[in-house]
C-alpha positions as CSV (number, residue, x, y, z in Angstrom):
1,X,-46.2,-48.4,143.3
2,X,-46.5,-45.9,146.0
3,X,-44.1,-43.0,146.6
4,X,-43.1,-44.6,149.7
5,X,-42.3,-47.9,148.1
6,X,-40.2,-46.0,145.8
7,X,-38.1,-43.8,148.2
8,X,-37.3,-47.3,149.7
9,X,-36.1,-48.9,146.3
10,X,-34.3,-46.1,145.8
11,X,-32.3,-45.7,148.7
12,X,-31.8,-49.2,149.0
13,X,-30.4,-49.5,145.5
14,X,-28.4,-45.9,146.4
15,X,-27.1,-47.5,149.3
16,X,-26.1,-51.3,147.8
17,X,-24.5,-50.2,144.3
18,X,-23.1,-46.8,145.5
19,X,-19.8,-47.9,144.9
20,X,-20.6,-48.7,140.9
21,X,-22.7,-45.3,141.2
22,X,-19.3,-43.6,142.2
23,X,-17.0,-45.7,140.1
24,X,-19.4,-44.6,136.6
25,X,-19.3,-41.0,137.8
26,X,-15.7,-40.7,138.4
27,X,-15.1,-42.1,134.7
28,X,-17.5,-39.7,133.1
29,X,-16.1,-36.7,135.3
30,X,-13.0,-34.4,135.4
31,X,-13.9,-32.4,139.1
32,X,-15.6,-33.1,142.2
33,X,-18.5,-30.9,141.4
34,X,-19.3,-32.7,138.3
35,X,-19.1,-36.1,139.9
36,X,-21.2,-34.7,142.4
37,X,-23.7,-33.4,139.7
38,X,-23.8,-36.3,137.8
39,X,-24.4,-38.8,140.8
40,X,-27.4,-36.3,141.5
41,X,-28.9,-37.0,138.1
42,X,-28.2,-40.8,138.2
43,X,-30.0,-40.6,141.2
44,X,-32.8,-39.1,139.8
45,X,-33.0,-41.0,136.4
46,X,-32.8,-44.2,139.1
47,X,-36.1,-42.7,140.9
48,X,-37.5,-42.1,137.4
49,X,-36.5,-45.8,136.0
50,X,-38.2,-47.4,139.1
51,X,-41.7,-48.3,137.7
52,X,-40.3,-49.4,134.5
53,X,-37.9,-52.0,136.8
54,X,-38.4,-55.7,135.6
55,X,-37.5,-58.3,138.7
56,X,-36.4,-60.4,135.2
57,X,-33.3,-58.2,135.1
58,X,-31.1,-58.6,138.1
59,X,-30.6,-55.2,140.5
60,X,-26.9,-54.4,139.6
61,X,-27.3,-54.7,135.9
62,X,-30.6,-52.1,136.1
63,X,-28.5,-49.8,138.2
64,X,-25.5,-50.1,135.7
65,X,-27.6,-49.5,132.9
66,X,-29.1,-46.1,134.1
67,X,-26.1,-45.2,135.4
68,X,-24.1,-45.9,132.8
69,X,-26.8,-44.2,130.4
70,X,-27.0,-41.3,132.1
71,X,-23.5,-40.3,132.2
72,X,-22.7,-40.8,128.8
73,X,-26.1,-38.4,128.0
74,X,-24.5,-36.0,130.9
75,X,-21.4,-36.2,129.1
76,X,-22.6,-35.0,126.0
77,X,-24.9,-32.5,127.4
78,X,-21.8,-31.2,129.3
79,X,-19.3,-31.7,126.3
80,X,-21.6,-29.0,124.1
81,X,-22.1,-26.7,127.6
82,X,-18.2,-26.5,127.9
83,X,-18.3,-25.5,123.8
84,X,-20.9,-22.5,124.3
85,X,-18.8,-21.2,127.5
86,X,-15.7,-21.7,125.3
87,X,-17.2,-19.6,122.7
88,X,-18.4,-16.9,124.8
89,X,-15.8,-16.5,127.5
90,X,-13.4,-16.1,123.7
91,X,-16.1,-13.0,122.5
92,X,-15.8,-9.1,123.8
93,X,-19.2,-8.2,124.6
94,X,-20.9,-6.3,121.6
95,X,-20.6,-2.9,123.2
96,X,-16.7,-3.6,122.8
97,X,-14.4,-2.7,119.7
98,X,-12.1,-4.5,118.3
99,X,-8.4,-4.0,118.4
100,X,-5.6,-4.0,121.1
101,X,-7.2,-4.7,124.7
102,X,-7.8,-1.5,126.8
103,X,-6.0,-2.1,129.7
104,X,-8.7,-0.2,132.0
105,X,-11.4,-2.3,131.1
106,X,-9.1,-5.1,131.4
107,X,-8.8,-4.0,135.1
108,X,-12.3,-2.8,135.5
109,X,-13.0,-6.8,134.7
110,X,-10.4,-8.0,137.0
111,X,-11.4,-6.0,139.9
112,X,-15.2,-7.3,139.3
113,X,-14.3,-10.7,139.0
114,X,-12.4,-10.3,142.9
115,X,-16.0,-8.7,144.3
116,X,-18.4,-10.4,146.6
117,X,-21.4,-11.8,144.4
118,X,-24.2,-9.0,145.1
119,X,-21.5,-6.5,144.7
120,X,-20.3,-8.1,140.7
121,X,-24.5,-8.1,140.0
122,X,-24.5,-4.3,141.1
123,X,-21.6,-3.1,138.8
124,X,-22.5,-5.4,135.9
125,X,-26.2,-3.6,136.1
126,X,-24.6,-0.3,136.6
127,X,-22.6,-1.0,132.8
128,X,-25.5,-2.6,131.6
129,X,-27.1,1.4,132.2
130,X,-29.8,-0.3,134.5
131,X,-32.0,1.9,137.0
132,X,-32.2,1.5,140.9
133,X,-35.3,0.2,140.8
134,X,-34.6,-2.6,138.3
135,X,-31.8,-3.6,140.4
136,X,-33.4,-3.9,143.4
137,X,-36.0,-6.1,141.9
138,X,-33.2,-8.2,139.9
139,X,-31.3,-8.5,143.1
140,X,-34.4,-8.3,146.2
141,X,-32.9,-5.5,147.8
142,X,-34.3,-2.5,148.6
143,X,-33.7,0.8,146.1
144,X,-31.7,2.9,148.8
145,X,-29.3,-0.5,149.8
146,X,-28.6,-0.3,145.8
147,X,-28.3,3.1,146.1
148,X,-26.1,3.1,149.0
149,X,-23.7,-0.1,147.7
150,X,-23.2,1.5,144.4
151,X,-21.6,4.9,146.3
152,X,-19.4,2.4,148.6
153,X,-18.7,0.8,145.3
154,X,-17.7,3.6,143.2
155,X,-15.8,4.8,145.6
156,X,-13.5,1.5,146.6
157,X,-12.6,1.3,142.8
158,X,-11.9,4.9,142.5
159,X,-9.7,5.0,145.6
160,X,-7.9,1.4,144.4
161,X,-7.4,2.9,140.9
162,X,-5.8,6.4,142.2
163,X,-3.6,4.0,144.4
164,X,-2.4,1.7,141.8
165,X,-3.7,-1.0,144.0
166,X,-4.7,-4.5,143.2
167,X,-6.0,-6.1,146.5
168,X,-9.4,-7.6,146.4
169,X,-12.5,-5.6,147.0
């Protein structure tokens, strides 16, 4: 079967059983974003199932089958993925001690958790005792953008700490 032949299967079958596509995913799935992921990889386990298709079976059962297949191997995959997140979201880093919280790491955390994306990466490698040049390959920017980001940074979150103030970065 060519490629072409197969794009067309697929989207036919996409388009004709998307409802039973939807309705599988919804039962397997708790947000949006997982129902989304998991209609992804049906869709592709469909595509992959194609050549092994027999004309004997009829259309809707095949599409169930690796459907319903799928989702309960997604659901496993993503049961133990939620376990290991559980377990280390519930562990201090190693470089932490034990005992009461410290409440300025506890805001240090906080206030990196409300930064943009590139900023979090920059402070995390900061801790993490990295050098400019590491970070700017890590991240593709250039050394004096790192260089410049972390003073803007540094400063923010000693100004917000002096003020007492929580309001996002």
């Amino acid at each position: 079967m060519h490629d072409r032949e197969r794009e067309e299967r697929l989207n036919d079958w996409l388009n004709r059983h998307e409802g039973l596509l939807v309705k599988v995913a919804r039962s397997f799935t708790r947000t949006s974003h997982d129902q989304d992921d998991l209609i992804q990889e049906i869709s592709f386990q469909l595509w992959k199932s194609i050549p092994g298709y027999q004309p004997r079976v009829a259309e809707s059962t095949w599409v169930y089958r690796v459907a319903f297949y799928t989702a309960i191997n997604w659901s496993r995959k993503e049961r133990s993925r939620e376990e290991r997140v559980r377990e280390l979201r519930d562990k201090p880093p190693p470089n932490e001690r034990s005992g009461p919280p410290d409440q300025r790491l506890e805001w240090l955390y906080d206030q990196i958790a409300r930064m943009e994306p590139i900023d979090r990466s920059l402070t995390l490698l900061v801790l993490d005792g990295r050098s400019y040049r590491e970070m700017s390959e890590t991240l593709g920017i250039s050394e004096s953008n790192v260089g410049v980001r972390i003073n803007r940074l540094k400063k923010r979150l000693t100004n917000q700490l002096e003020r007492g103030d929580d309001h996002e970065l």
